[in-house]
N, C-alpha and C positions, 0 to 999 in steps of 0.2 A: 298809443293813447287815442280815447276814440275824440272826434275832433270839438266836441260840445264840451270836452273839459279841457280848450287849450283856447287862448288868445288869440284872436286875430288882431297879431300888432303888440300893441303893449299892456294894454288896458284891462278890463276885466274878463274871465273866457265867456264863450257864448250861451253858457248855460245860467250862466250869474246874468248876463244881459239881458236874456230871456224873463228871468224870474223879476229881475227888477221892473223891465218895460212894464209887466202882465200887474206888478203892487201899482201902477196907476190906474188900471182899470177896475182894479175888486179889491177887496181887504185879505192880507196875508193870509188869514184861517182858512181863505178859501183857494188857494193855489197848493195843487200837490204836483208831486212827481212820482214817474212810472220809470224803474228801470230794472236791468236785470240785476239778480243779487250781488255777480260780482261788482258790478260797478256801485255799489251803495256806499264804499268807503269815501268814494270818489264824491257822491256826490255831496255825504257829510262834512267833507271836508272840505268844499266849494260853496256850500249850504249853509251854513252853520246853524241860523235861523231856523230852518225846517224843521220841525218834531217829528218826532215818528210815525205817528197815525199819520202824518201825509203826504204819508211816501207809501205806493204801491210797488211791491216787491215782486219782481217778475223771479218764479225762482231760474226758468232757463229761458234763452232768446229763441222766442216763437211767431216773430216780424208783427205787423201792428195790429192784425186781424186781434189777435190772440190778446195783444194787449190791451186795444181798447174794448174787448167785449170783454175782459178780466176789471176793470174801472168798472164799467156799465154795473155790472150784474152786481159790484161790490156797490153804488150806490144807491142799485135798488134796496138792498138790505139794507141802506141806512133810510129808506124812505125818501132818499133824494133823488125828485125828477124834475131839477132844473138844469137847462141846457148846457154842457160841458166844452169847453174849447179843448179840442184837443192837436196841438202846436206841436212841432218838432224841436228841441231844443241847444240847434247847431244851426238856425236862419239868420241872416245878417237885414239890419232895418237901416234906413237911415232917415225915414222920414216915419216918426215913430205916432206923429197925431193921424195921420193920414190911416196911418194901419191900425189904429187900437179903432179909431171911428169905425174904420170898413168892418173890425172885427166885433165891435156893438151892434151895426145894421144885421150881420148875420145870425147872431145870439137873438136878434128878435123874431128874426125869417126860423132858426130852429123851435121854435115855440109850438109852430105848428103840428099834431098829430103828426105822425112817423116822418116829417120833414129833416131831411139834410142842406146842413149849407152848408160851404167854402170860398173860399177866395180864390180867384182867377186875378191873376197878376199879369198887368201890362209889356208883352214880352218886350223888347228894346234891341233883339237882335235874334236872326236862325240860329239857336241854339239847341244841338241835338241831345244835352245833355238833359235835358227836362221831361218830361208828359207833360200835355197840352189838352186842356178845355174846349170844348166849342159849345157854345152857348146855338140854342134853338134858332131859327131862322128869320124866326117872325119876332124875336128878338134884336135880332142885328143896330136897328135904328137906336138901341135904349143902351149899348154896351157898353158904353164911356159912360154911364149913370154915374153924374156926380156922387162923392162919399163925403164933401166937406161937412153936409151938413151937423148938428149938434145931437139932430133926435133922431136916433135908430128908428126909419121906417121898412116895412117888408116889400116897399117897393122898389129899394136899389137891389133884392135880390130876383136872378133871372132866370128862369129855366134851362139846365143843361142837358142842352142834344145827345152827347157822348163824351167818353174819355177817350182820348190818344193818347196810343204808346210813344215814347223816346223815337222821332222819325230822323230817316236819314236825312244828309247836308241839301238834298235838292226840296225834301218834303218841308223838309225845316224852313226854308225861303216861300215856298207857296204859302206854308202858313201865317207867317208873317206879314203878308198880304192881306191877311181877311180879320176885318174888323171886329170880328164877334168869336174869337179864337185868343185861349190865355191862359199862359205858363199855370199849370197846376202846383199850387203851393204846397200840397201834402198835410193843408190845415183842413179841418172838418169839426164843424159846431151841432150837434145834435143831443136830445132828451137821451139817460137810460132808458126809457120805455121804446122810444125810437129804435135806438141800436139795439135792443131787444128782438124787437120785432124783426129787422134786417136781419141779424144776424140767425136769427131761426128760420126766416123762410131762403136765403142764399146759401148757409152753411151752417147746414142746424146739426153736426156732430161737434163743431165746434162749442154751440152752447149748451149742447147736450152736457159737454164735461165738465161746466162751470155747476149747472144743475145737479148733475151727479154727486160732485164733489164739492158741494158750500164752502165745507172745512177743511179743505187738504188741496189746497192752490198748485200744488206741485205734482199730486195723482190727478188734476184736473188737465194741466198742462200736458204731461207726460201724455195725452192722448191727442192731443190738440193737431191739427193739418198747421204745416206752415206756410201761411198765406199772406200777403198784402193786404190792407183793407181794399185800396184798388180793386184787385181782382176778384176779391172775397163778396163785397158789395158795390163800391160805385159802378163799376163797368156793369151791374145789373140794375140797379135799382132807377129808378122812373122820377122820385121824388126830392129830386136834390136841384139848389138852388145856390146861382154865383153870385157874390158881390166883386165886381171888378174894383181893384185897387193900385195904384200906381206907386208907392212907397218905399221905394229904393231898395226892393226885395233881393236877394240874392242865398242859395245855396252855395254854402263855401264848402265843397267838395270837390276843388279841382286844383291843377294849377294855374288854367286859364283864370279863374277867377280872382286866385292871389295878383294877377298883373291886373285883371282891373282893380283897385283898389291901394296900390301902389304905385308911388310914381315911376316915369320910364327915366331913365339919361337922352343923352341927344342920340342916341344910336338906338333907340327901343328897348334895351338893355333893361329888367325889372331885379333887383340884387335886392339882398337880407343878410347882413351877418359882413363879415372880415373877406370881403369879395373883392377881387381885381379884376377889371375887362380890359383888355387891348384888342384893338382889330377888330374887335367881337360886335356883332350886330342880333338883335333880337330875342334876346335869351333870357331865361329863365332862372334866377340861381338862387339858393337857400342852402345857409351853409353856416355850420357852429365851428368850423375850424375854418384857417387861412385857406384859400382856395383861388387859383389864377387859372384864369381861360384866356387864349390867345387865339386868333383868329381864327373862330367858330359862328356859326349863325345858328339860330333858331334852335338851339337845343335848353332842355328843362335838365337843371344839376343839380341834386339834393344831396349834402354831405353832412353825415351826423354823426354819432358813436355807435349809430345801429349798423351804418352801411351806407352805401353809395349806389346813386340810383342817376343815369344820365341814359337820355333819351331825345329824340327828337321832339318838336310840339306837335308834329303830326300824328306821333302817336300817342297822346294821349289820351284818345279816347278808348284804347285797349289795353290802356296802362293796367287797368282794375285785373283783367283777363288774364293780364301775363303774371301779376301778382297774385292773382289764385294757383296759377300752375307750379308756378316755383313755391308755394308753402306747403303742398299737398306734401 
């Protein structure tokens, strides 16, 4: 199940959280979703609300290059070129004024001819599981640019130096260090006419096939590169602008991040479900059946009716790795 239509906890999944946070900022008519076709049952039935015209149906998964210049080009055909947020819909908020604010300052910073912005996110610890921002140099003093304010101005947005890749445990600590350096969100606010433009001068076979193909979404794709926007555009383009935001941000794609957000026992123990620890110090466990660990440390234990998955915490940063090999 992919993880924007599951619960973190108990409450509503993250995709519903998503759409509700996003009905305080704008009026329902104007929130769509983008997903691939198989998942549209999914989102219907998380959705209920959503009508069909606003939903963009991805017919196959072509990663977000593909997606967001399938949006763009379908907006331009509607004559709309006002600035589109476009959000990942599996991020965890918890300080939700802080972040719709930073996410108004930026929608005014995309206004701009062919301007990009996103949010750089206050990192809180070397975590090599993210890409990392660096803001210009001659920036550095302005990086903490308050977001409280009420009126989106285009001066909390700040010219971005580069993108960084996912660095290793030592790079991840240096980075951490430098003030004008910040967890890339994976959020980007820009015009269709904007991502237009980008998208033709960094990867114009991509747009070529949206061109080609007005009416046949899925002979457009069928030709489509599959790219990142990352790589496809930001890592090139010149014209993109950060608003730093500090709003309890988190990608819940791990299990490190299940223990933050969980409380520990007295031994660091993080458990879900019908779990028993003795002995046990540091672990990890998620489990829809009874399940007893005895004098174990530091391992991640996930027991479901799919299967059983036990690992160290060391390794989960290869977890992804070893579970592409065994499904092959």
């Amino acid at each position: 199940m992919p993880k924007q239509f599951l619960s973190f906890g108990t409450g509503p999944t993250l995709i519903q959280q998503t759409y509700d946070r996003f009905r305080q900022l704008t009026a329902v008519d104007q929130l769509f979703v983008a997903a691939p076709l198989a998942y549209m049952p999914l989102v219907y039935e998380q959705l209920p609300a959503l009508p069909p015209e606003q939903a963009f149906v991805e017919p196959e998964q072509k990663d977000t290059a593909a997606c967001i210049a399938y949006v763009a080009h379908r907006m331009l055909l509607f004559g709309d070129d006002r600035p589109i947020v476009f959000v990942p819909a599996d991020q965890w908020i918890t300080d939700e004024t802080s972040f719709l604010t930073a996410i108004a300052h930026a929608a005014e910073a995309a206004r701009q001819p062919r301007a990009i912005a996103t949010l750089g996110i206050q990192p809180t610890r070397p975590d090599t599981g993210y890409g990392y921002i660096e803001l210009a140099m001659e920036e550095e003093g302005h990086a903490l640019a308050s977001t409280s304010s009420s009126t989106p101005e285009p001066s909390h947005a700040h010219r971005v130096a580069r993108f960084l890749e996912k660095p290793d445990a030592q790079k991840a600590i240096e980075l951490l260090k430098q003030p004008h350096v910040y967890w890339n969100s994976g959020i980007f606010i820009w015009k269709p006419s904007s991502i237009a433009y980008h998208m033709a001068s960094s990867v114009p076979k991509l747009w070529q096939q949206l061109e080609q193909f007005p009416d046949n979404i899925a002979a457009a794709y069928a030709g489509m590169p599959k790219l990142s926007i990352d790589y496809a555009v930001m890592e090139k383009a010149s014209e993109i602008r950060c608003v730093p935001v500090d709003c309890g941000w988190d990608d819940i794609g791990s299990w490190a991040a299940f223990r933050r957000h969980f409380l520990q026992d007295s031994r660091g123990n993080v458990a879900h479900g019908p779990v028993h620890l003795l002995e046990s110090d540091g672990n990890t466990v998620y489990a829809e059946t009874e399940t007893l660990l005895i004098g174990v440390q530091d391992l991640i234990v996930v027991s479901t009716p799919y299967g059983l998955l036990v690992c160290h915490r060391s390794e989960e940063p290869r977890l992804k790795q070893w579970l592409t090999t065994i499904s092959r």
